[in-house]
N, C-alpha and C positions, 0 to 999 in steps of 0.2 A: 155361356161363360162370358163372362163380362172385359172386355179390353183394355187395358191400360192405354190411359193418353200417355202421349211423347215426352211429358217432364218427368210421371210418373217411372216410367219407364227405364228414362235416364239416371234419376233418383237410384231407382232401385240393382240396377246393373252398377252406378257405382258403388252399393253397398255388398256387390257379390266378391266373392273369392277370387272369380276370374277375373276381376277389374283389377283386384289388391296387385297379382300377379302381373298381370299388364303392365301397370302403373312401376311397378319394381326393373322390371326389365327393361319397359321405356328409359327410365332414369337412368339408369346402368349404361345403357348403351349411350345416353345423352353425353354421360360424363367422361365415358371412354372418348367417345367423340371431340369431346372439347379440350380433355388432356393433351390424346394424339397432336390435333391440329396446335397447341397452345406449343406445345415441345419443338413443332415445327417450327412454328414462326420465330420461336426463340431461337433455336439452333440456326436458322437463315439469317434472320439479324445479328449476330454473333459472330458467324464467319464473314457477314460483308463489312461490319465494320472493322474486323483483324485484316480482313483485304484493305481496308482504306487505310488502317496504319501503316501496315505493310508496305504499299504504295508511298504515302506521306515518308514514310522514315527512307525511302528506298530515293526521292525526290530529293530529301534535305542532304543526303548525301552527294546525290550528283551536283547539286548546288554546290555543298562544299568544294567538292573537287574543281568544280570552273572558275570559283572565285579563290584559289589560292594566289596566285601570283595578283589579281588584281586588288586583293586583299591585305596581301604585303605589304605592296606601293602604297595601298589605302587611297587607290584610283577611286573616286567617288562616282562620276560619267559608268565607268565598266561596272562597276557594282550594280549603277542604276541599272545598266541595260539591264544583266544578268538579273534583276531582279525582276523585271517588266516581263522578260521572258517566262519566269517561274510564273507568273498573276495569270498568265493565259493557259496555265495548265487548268483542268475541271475540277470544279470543287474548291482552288485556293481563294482564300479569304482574306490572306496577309502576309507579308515577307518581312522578316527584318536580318539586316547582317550587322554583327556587334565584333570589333576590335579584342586583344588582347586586353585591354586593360576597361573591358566593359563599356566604351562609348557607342554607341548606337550610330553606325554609318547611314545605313540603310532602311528607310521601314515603308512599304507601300502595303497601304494607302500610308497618308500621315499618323494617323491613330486607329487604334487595333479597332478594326468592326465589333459594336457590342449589341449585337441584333439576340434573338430569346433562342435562337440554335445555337445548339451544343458546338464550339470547336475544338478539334484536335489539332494538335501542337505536335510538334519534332523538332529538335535539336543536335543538330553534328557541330562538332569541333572542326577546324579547318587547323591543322598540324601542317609546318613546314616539311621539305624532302628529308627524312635521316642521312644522318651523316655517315659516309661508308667507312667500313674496319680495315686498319690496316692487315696484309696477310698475317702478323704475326699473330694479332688481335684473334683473327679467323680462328690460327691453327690453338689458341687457347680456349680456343669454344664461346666467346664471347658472340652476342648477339648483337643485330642492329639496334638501336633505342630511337622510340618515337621521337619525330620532330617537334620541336618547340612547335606549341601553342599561338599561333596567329590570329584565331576570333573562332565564332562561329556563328551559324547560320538557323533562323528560326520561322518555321515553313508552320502555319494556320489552316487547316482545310473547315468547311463547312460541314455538316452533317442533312442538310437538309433533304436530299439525294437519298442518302439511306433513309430517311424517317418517310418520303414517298415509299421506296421497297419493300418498307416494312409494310406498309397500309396495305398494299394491294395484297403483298403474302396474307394478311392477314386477313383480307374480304376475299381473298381465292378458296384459304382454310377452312371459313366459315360456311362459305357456300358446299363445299364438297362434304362438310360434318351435317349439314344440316340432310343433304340428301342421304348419303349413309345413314342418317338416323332414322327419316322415315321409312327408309326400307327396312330396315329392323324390326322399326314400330309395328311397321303390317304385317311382317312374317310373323312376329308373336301375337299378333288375334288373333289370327286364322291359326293359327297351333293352338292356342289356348281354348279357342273357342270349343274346337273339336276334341280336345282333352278333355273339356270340363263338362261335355252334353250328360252324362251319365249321372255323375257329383251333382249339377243343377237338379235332375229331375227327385234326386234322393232328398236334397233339403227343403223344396217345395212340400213332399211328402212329411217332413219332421214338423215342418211350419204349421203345417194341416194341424196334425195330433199336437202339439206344443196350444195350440188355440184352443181345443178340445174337440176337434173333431176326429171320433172314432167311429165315425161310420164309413166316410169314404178311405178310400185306398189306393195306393201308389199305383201306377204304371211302370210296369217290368220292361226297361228298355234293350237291355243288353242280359248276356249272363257274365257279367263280369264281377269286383267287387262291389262298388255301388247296387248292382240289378241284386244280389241275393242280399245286402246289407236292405234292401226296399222288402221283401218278400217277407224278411224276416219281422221287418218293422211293422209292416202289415198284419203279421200275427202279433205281435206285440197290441195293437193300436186294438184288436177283437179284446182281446182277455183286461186292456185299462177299460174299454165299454161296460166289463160285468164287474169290476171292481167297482167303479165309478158311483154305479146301480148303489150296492151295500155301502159305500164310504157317505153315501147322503143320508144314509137311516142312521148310521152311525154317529154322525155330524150332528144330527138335529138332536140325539139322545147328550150327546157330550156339551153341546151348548146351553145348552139349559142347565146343568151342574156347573157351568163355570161362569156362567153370569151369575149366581150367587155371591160364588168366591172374590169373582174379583171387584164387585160392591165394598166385602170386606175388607179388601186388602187396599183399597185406594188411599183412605186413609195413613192406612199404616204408611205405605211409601211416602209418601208426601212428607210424612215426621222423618224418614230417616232419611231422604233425602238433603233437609234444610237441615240438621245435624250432618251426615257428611259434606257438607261446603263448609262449615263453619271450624269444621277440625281440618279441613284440608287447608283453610286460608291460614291459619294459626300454626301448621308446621311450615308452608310457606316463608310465613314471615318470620319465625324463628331460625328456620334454611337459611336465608338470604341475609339474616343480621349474621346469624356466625358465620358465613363466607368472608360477610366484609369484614369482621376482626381478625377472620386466618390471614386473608391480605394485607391488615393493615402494617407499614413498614415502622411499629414500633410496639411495644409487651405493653398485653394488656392481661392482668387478672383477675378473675373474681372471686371474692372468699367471700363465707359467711359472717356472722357476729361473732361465732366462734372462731375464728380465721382458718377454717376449712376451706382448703381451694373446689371451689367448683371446675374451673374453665381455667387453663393456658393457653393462649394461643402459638402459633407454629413459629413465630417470631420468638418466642422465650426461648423455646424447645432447641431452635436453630442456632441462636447467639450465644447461649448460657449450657446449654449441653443438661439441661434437668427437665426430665418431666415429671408428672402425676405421682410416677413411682416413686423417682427420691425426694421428691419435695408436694407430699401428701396437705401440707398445711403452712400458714405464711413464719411461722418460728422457725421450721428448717428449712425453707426456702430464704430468708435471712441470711441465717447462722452457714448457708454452704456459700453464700455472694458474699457474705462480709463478715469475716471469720474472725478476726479481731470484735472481742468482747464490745472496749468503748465505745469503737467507733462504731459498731453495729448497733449502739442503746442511742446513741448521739442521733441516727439515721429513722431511727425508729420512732423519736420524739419529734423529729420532723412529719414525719408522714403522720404523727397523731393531730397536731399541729395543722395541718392543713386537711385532713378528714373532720376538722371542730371550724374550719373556717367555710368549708363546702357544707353544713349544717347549719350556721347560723345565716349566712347569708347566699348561697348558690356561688360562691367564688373561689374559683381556681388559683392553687396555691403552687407554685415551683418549686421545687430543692435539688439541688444535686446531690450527687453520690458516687462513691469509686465501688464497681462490683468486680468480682472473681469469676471468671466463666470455669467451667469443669477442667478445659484445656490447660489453667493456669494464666491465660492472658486477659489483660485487664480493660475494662469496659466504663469511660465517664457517661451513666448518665444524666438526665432530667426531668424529676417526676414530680407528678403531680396525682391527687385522690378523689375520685368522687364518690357520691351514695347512690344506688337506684334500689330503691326500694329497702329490702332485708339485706342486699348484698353492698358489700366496697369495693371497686374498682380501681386498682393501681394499673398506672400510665405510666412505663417508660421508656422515653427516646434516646437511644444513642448518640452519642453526639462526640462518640470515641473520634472520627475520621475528619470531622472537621475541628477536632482540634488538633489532631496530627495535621489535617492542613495547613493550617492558619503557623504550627508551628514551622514547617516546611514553608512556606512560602517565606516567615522571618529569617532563619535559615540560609535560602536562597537570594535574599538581597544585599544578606553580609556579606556571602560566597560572590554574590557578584562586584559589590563596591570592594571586596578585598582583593579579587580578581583585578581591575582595573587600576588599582594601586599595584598590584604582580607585575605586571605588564608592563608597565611603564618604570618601572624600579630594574624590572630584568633588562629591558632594550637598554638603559642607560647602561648600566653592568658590564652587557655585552658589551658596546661602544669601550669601555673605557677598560675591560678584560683585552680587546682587539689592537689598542695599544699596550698594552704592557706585553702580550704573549707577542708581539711583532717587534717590539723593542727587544726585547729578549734575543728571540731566534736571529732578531738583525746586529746584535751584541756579540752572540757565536762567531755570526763569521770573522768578526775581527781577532778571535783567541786562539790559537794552537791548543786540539786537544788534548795536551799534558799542560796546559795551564789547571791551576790550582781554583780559578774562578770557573771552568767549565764546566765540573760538576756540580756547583751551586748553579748555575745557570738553569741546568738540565731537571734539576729539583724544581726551580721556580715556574719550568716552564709546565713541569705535570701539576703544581700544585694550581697553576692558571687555568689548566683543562678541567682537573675538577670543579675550580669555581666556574668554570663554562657550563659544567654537568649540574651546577642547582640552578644555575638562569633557564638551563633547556627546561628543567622540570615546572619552573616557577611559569615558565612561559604555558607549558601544557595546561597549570592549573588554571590563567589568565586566558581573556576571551581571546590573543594574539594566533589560538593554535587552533585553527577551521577546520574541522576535520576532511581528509577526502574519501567519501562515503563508496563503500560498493559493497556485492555480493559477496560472506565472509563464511565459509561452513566456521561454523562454533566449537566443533570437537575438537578441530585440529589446533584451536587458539587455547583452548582449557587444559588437553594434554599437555601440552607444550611449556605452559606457565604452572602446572602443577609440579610435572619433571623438575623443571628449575628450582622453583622453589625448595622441594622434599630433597632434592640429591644430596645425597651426603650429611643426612638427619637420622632421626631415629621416627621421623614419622609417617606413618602411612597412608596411602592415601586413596581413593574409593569413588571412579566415575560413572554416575547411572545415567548415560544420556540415549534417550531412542536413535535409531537407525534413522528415522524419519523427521528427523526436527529438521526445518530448513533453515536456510543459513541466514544469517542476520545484515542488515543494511549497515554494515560500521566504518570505521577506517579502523584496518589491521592493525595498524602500528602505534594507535593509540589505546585501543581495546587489547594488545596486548600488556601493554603498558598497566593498565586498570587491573587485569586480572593477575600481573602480577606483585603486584601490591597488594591484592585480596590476598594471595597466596601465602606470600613471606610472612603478613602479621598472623595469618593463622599458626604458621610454623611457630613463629616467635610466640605466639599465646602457649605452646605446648613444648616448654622444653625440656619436658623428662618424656615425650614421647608421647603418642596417640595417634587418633585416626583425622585422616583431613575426607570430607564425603561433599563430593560436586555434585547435584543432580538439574536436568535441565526438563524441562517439558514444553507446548506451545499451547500459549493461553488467551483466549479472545474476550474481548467484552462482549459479545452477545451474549455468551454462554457464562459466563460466571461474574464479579466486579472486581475491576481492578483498580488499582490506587490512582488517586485524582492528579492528574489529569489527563489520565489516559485514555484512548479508544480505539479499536482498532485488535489486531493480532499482533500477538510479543513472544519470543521467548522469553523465559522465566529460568533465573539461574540461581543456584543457591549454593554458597560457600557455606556447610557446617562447619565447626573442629570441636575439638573437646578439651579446650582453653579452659582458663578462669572465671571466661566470661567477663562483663564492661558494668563497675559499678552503676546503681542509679544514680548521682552525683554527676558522675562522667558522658552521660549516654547525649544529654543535648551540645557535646562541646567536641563530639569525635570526627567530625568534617572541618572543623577551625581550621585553619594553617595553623603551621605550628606549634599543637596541642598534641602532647603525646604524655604516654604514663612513662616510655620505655627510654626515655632519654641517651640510656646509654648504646642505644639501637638504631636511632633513626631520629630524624629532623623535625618529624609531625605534618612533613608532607603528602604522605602516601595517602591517605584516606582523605584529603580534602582535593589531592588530584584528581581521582579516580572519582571524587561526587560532582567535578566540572567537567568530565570529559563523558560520564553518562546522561548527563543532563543535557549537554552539549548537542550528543546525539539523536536527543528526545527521548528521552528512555527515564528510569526513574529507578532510585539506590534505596533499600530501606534495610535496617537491622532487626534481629529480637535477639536478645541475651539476656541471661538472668547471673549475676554471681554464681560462680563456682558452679555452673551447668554449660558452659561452654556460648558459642556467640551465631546468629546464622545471619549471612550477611544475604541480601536476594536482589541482583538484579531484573531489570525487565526491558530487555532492547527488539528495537522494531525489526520486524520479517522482512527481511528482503522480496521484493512481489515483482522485479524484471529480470530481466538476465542481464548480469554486470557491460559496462562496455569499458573496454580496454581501450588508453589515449594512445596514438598512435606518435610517438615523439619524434620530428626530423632528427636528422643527423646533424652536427656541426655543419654549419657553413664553411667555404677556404673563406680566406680574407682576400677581397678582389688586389687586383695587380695596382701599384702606382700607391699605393697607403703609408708607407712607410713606416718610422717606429713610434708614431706620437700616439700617447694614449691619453684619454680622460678621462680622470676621478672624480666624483661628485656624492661628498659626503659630509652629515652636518656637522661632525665632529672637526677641531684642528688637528688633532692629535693624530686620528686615523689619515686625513691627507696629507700630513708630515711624512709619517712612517711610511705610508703608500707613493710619496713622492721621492724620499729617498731609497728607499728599495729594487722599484722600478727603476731611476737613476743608475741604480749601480747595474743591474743587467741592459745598460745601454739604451732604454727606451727615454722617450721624450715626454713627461709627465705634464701635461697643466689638469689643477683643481679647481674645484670650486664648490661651494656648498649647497645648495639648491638646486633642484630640478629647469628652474626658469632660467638659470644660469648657464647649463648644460646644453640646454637649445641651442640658446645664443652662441654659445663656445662653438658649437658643432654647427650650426650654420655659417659660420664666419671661415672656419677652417674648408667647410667646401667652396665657400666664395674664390677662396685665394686658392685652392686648384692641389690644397694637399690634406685631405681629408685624414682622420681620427683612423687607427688602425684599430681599437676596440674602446668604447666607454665602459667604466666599472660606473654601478649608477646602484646609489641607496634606497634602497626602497619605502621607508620612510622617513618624512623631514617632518618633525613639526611644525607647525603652524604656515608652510613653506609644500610648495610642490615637486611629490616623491617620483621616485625610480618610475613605478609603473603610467603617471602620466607623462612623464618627460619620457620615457620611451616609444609612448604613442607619438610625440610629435616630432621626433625624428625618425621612428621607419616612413612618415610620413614627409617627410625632405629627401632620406636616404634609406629606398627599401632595402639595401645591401648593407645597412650598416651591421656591425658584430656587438652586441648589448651584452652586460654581462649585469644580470640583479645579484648585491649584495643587501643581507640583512640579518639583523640578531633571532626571529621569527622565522628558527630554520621549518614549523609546521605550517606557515601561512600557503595560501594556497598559489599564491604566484611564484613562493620556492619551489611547492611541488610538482606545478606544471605551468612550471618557464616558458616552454615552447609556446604556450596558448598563447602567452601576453609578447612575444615577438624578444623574448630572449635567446641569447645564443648557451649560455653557461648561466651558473646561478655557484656562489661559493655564499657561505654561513659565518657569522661573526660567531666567536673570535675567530679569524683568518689567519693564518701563516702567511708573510710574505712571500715563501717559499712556495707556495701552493699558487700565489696569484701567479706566478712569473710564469710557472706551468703550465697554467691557463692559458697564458697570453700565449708565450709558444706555442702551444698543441693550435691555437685559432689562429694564428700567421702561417704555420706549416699544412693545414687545413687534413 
């Protein structure tokens, strides 16, 4: 028997079953091994660097604690030490101690070490002692309150330390994975080895007979499965020897009849092979032309001479709502697009007209065309004809949505240039609405109310609030009204405004909105505003009664198209009713300011506020209505994707001690600082005005100069051409962080009305103003 050398050998052991085995378990156990140790070193690193926070944050404190009084003083020497002391602890990298008011006393080294290790950072506040309660204070359950704020303290440690710990855990892990491994490794040879002696001698014996050797015969090692699986094969391997015998007579008789055959047959294959390639590349290529016309994004069909359609593709079928079945042939595929007689002959002579221009010279001819889809809604498109062959091909592009664009965007720059005249026509309004309702109310007081002129008074002053209540809305429609956007659920905004609307109608009304629609990025107060102005003109569309149907769903642009220019995820809201519906005549004029059919109803504002306030929001407003089938109006507002965050507003300020009663006005109008100066006057305050922001400075630094400072400014928020409320406010908390700011302006939606506090207001009051209401103000901020 002949020996295998050592490669062979190897070779063929790794081609056995007990190698496969081996090799599996090996690995197995390699991986466990590396996991194990991998989890360790992570969990050991993990917990030393939460020690070394631990540590850090537990140092920054006692820091804090040692430097409070020296800290106070703003002893620089004692800070130092104290700081010098912290740099010899292990590990620190850098000290800095920072003032109340952010100055940096302290910082060792001079600048923060920027070496390629990671530093950790801590921060304590250094708080003065609290102030103790008096016993009654106690017996009310009141509690101590933190001391004022005195600085804090900012402790650097290194990491370098733990990134040595890490290493060594980690060549400790490695070394202790790697000997668990081999011990593994060797316990499963010598298991496998001895497992598998029986299994070896059995495939040796199949390898025999597999080659054709049925003379020799296995070796019976064991009586186990393998040894009678060998015994058996052994008999097996005698009876293929006597088959083998006969299968060669047999062999030699059948080859010789089929070398005839397949002489003849060579031929033949060879023809139908080079015939099937030639039908197979030819459905190929007819495959892959009609794929590309089912994708193309524009109808393409083909008809015979007879104008028998052959081919639709899936772009007709989709946009026009006909297939095969109702539109057999190009005469009633026509006659159902363009139902009117003329204009379908008119349409007709076009397209013969450019199938005679594609025949004389190969050129492509254009027309347009208004088509009818089955749905009833209408489709502009651009077509053009060519020949191929027996067949004609009609091409046509829709080109419905960019001309709803193009209109929409013309639309949108009226809405804004009219906007922009809104705004500045309202703010003027307000200003000079602001005198007359303060003239008014400051008229009252001089009358006994059984005078004869009080009640015309009291008439003049409601009929002033209402002309307040079209500037509010004109403002809403003008860019002046920012919205302040957050998380809005939409069911509770649509009940709400559909209630109102329908109460006390005869019409009914029908909300299908999912449990699951999320809530919309909007500002509430204006999105209510919108929806109810959708609401009322449906009522008003229906006043012998009918049905009002809200339905919302969430609609993304991956998954379907939605109107230009949008992308992203929207809910999608739709206002049906079963109105009159909105002339053709009328349809491009219903967002105007303005414009309205119902005059004796409404102003013609509702529908042009409600198309700047969803635009506003990024969102997008469109109509369908047909005469006498009712109107569906469909918004599309963006998903809310964080969790709202709620502003947190201080409290009024007291007004510090030593201020006395002088207040300052600062507004561009005369008329508002007359009436504001005589008002004030009369409740005993000390008024000086002035008109500008730049003015306001100088007023209020001059008055702290001379040691009797402003007890509150009243400050405009916008000056034209002249600097407003909001900068002159900045540059006195910056003289006096205590002063008391009160923003006045006619833009009760701008966003520095709605969060005063951000921009360093104390109060915010709305034009027109009561002088009654400012005097209030000023009160409730003196009495604190």
């Amino acid at each position: 028997m002949n020996r295998l050398s050592l490669p062979q050998r190897f070779r063929t052991f790794r081609s056995s079953f007990q190698f496969k085995l081996f090799l599996r378990f090996t690995l197995f156990s390699a991986v466990i091994a590396v996991v194990c140790g991998t989890l360790f070193v992570l969990h050991q690193i993990r917990q030393n660097k939460s020690h070394a926070v631990q540590m850090l944050q537990l140092q920054a404190h006692a820091l804090a604690d040692a430097v409070r009084l020296p800290l106070y003083a703003e002893s620089t020497e004692l800070l130092q030490a104290h700081a010098a002391d912290t740099m010899r602890l292990p590990g620190i990298r850098a000290v800095e101690i920072v003032s109340a008011r952010g100055k940096v006393l302290v910082r060792l080294p001079a600048s923060l070490p920027y070496s390629r290790e990671e530093l950790l950072s801590q921060t304590a506040e250094v708080h003065g002692h609290p102030l103790s309660l008096s016993p009654e204070q106690i017996l009310a359950g009141e509690q101590d309150a933190p001391g004022d704020l005195v600085g804090e303290v900012r402790l650097y440690r290194g990491t370098a330390d733990l990134w040595r710990e890490g290493r060594r855990l980690a060549a400790l892990s490695l070394v202790l994975a790697t000997v668990c491994w081999l011990f593994v490794s060797l316990s499963c040879y010598l298991i496998l080895r001895r497992v598998t002696a029986s299994f070896n001698t059995l495939m040796r014996g199949l390898e025999k007979v597999h080659g054709g050797d049925y003379v020799s015969r296995i070796d019976i090692v064991s009586d186990d499965e393998p040894g009678r699986a060998s015994a058996s094969l052994n008999g097996l391997a005698e009876s293929l020897w006597q088959r083998e015998q006969e299968n060669r007579r047999l062999h030699a008789e059948l080859m010789a009849a089929m070398d005839f055959e397949i002489a003849s047959k060579e031929q033949l294959v060879s023809v139908n092979l080079h015939l099937e390639q030639e039908i197979e590349q030819g459905t190929q290529a007819r495959q892959e032309l009609k794929n590309l016309v089912q994708q193309l994004p524009l109808g393409i069909v083909w008809s015979d001479e007879q104008g028998e359609i052959e081919y639709l593709n899936s772009f007709m079928m989709d946009t026009f709502g006909y297939g095969p079945e109702q539109a057999p042939d190009l005469d009633v595929l026509f006659a159902l697009i363009c139902p009117d007689a003329q204009y379908r002959e008119a349409v007709l002579e076009k397209r013969r007209a450019a199938i005679a221009a594609w025949e004389q010279g190969n050129q492509a001819t254009f027309y347009e065309m208004s088509a009818l889809c089955r749905d009833g809604s209408p489709r502009q498109l651009n077509c053009s004809n060519q020949r191929s062959g027996a067949r004609i091909v009609d091409i046509m592009i829709d080109m419905t949505e960019r001309e709803l664009l193009q209109q929409q965007m013309v639309r949108n720059q009226k809405l804004e240039s009219i906007g922009v005249l809104a705004g500045g026509i309202a703010h003027n309004f307000n200003n000079a609405l602001t005198g007359v309702l303060g003239y008014i109310s400051f008229a009252k007081k001089f009358l006994d109310p059984g005078h004869g002129s009080h009640e015309l008074l009291q008439q003049a002053e409601k009929a002033t609030m209402r002309a307040a209540g079209l500037a509010n809305q004109l403002l809403s429609f003008a860019k002046g009204g920012a919205p302040l956007r957050k998380g809005v659920p939409v069911a509770a905004l649509v009940e709400e405004s559909v209630q109102f609307a329908t109460k006390g109608t005869n019409v009914s009304a029908k909300i299908e909105l999912p449990t699951d629609l999320p809530p919309v990025f909007v500002d509430d107060g204006q999105m209510r505003q919108a929806f109810n102005c959708i609401c009322i003109n449906a009522v008003q569309a229906m006043p012998e009664g009918g049905r009002l149907t809200v339905r919302g769903r969430l609609v993304s642009g991956e998954r379907e198209r939605l109107p230009a220019p949008l992308c992203g995820s929207y809910v999608e809201l739709s206002f049906r009713d079963e109105g009159s519906g909105i002339r053709d005549e009328h349809k491009s004029s219903i967002f105007t300011p303005y414009f309205t059919t119902k005059a004796q109803l409404g102003t013609g504002l509702g529908l042009a506020t409600v198309h700047s306030i969803v635009t506003r929001h990024g969102g997008v407003i469109s109509f369908d209505s047909q005469w006498g089938r009712g109107t569906t109006f469909t918004l599309y507002l963006p998903v809310f994707g964080a969790e709202s965050v709620v502003a947190q507003h201080k409290p009024y300020p007291p007004a510090q001690a030593g201020r006395g009663n002088a207040v300052l006005v600062m507004d561009d109008e005369e008329m508002i600082r007359s009436l504001a100066a005589g008002a004030l006057s009369e409740q005993g305050y000390q008024v000086t005005v002035c008109a500008s922001g730049q003015e306001a400075v100088e007023l209020y630094q001059q008055a702290l100069d001379s040691g009797a400072p402003f007890l509150a400014a009243v400050l405009d928020l916008t000056v034209p051409g002249g600097m407003g409320g909001k900068e002159a406010a900045q540059k006195i908390l910056a003289r006096d962080p205590g002063a008391c700011l009160i923003v006045s302006s006619g833009y009760s939606n701008d966003v520095v009305m709605q969060d005063f506090h951000a921009y360093g207001f104390c109060a915010a009051t709305v034009k027109p103003y009561n002088p009654d209401l400012l005097c209030r103000l000023l009160d409730a901020l003196r009495q604190g």
